[in-house]
KOLKOLRO-434195 format. One record per residue: residue number from 1; residue in three letters; x, y, z of N, C-alpha, C in turn. Coordinates in steps of 0.1 Angstrom, whole numbers. Each point is the difference from the previous one (the first is absolute). Example, Ala and Ser with C-alpha at 12.3 -4.5 7.8 and 13.67 -1.06 7.14 Angstrom:
! KOLKOLRO-434195
TIDO:1:ALA:132:-57:78:-9:12:0:9:12:0
TIDO:2:SER:-4:11:-7:9:11:0:-8:11:8
This chain:
! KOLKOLRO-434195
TIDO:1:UNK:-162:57:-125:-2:-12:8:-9:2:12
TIDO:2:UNK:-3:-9:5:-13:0:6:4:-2:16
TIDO:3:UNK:-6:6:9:5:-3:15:2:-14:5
TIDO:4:UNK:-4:-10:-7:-1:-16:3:12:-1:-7
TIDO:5:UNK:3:5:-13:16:-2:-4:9:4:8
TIDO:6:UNK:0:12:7:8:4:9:5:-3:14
TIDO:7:UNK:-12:-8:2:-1:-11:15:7:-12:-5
TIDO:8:UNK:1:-7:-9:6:-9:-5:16:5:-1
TIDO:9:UNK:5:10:-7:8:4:-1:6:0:12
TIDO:10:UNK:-2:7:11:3:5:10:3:-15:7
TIDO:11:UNK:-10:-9:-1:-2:-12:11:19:-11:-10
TIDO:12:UNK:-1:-2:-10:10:-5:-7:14:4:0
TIDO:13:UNK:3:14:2:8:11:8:4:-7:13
TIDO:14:UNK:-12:4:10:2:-7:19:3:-10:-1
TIDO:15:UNK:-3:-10:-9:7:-14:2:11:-5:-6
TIDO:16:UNK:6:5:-5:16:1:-5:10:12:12
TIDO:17:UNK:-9:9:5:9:7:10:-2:-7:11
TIDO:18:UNK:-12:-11:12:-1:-8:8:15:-7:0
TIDO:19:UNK:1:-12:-14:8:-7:-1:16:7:-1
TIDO:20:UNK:0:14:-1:16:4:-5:1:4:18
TIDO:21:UNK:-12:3:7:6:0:15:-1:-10:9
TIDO:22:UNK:-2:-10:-10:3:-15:9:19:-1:-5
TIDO:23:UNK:0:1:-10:15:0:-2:6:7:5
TIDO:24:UNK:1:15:1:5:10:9:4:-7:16
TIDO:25:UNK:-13:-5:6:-3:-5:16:9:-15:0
TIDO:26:UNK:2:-9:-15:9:-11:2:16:4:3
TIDO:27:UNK:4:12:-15:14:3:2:6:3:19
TIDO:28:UNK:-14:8:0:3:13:16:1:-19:9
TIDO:29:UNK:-10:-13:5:1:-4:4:13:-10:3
TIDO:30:UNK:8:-3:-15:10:-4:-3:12:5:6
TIDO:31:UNK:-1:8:-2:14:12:4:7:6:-12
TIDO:32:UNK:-12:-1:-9:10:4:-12:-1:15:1
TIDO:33:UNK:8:6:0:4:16:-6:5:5:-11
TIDO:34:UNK:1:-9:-10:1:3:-11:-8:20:-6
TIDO:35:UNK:10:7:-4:-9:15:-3:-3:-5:-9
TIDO:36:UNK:-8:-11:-8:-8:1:-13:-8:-13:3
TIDO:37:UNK:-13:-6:-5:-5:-7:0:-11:-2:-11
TIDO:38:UNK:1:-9:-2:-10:-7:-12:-14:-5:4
TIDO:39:UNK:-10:12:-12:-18:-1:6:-2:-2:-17
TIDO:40:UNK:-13:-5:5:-5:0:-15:-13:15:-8
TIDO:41:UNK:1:1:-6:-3:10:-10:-17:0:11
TIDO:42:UNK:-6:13:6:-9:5:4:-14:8:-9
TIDO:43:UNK:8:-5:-13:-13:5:-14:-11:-10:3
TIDO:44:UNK:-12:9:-5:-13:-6:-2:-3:-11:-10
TIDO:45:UNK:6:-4:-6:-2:-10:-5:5:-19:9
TIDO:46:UNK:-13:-6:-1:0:-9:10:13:-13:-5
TIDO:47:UNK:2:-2:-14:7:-10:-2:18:4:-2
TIDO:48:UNK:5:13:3:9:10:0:12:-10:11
TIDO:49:UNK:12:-6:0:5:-5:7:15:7:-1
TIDO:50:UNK:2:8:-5:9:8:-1:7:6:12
TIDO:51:UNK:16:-8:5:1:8:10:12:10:-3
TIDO:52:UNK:1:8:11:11:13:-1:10:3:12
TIDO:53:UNK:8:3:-4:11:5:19:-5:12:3
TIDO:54:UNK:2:2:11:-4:16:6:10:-5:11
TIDO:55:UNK:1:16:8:11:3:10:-11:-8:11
TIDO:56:UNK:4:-3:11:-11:1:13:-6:16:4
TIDO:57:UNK:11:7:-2:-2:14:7:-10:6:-11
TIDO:58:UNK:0:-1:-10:-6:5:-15:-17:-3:2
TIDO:59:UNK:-3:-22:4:-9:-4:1:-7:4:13
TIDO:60:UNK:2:8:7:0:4:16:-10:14:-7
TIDO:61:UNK:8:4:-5:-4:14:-4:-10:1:-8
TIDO:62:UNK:-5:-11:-8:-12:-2:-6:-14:-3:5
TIDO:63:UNK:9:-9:14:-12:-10:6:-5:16:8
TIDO:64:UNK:9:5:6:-8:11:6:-12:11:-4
TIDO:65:UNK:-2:-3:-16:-18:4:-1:-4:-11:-5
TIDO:66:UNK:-12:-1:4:-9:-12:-1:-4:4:-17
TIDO:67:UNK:0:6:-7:-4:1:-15:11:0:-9
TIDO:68:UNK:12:-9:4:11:1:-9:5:-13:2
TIDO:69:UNK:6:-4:-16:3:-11:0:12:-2:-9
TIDO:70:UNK:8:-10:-2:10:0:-5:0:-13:-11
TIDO:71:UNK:0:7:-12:0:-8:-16:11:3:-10
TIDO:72:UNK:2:-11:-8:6:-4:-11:-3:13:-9
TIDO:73:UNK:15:9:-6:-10:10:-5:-11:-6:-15
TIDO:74:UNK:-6:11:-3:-9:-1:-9:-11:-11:4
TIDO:75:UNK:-1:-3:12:-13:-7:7:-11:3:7
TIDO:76:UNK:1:16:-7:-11:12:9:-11:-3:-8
TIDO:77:UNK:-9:7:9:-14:-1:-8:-1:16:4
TIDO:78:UNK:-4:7:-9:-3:17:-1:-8:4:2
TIDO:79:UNK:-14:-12:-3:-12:6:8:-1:0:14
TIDO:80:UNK:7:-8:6:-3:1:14:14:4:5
TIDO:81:UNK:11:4:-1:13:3:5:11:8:-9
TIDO:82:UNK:8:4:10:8:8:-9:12:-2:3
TIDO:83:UNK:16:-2:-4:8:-3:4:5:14:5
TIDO:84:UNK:4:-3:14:7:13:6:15:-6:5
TIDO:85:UNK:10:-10:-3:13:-2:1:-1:-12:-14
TIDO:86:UNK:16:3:-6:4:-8:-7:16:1:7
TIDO:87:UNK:0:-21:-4:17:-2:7:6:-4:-20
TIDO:88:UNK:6:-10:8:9:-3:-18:-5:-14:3
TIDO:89:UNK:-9:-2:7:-6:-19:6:-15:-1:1
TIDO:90:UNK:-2:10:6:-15:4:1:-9:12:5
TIDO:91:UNK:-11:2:-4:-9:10:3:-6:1:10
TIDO:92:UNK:-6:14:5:-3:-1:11:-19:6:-6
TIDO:93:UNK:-10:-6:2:-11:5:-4:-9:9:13
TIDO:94:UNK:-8:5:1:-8:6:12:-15:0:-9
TIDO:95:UNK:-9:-7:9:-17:-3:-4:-3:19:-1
TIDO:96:UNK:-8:4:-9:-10:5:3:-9:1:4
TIDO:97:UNK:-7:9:1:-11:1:7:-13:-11:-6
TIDO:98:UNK:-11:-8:11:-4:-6:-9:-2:-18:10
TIDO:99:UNK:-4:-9:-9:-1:-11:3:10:-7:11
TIDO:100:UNK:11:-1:-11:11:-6:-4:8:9:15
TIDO:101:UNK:4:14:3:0:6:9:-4:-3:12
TIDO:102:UNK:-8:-2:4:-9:-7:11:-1:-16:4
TIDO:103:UNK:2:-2:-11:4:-16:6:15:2:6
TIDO:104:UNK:12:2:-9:13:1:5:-2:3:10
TIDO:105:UNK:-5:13:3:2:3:17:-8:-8:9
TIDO:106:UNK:-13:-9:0:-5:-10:7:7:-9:3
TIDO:107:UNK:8:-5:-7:9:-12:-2:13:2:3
TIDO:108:UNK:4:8:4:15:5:3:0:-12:13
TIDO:109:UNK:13:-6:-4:5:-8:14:3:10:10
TIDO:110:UNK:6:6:3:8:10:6:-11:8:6
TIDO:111:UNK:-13:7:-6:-9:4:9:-9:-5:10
C-alpha cells in the first residue's frame, strides 16, 4: 500500500480515537466512574461502527502512545500495524513505522 493509503488509514484511525475522547471527557464531566466504558471500534475502516468496553485504566494506558489504538479484534490491518495487546473484547494495535505512524502522533489529542 501506498503512503496516501497510509495517511488515510491513519487519518480514519484519529477520528474514531478524537470521538472515543470526547466520550472519555463526557463520562469524566458527568461524574461517571464507572471502571469500564463504552468507545467505538478505532479500526481503519471509515464505515466500522462497532463498539467495545474497555476498563478506563486499560483505555488510559493506550491513550498514552500516540500510535496505539484500541479495536474490535480481527480489525487490524498488517500492513500498517501490529497487534501488541489482546483482551477477550478488544485489541490493542500500535502504527508502524510509516504514514499512518506519523499522522497518529500529529493528531494525538493529548499531545
Amino acid at each position: 500500500m501506498s503512503e496516501e493509503q497510509g495517511r488515510r488509514v491513519g487519518l480514519n484511525e484519529s477520528i474514531f480515537r478524537q470521538v472515543n475522547e470526547q466520550i472519555e471527557s463526557l463520562n469524566r464531566d458527568l461524574g461517571t466512574d464507572d471502571a469500564a466504558m463504552t468507545v467505538i471500534c478505532e479500526c481503519a475502516d471509515g464505515d466500522c461502527t462497532e463498539r467495545l468496553q474497555i476498563e478506563v485504566s486499560a483505555y488510559e494506558e493506550v491513550r498514552a502512545d500516540p500510535r496505539r489504538y484500541v479495536i474490535v479484534p480481527g480489525h487490524e490491518l498488517p500492513e500498517f500495524e501490529s497487534v501488541v495487546e489482546s483482551g477477550s473484547a478488544y485489541d490493542v494495535v500500535e502504527k508502524r513505522e510509516g504514514a499512518a505512524a506519523a499522522l497518529a502522533e500529529e493528531t494525538d489529542p493529548r499531545s
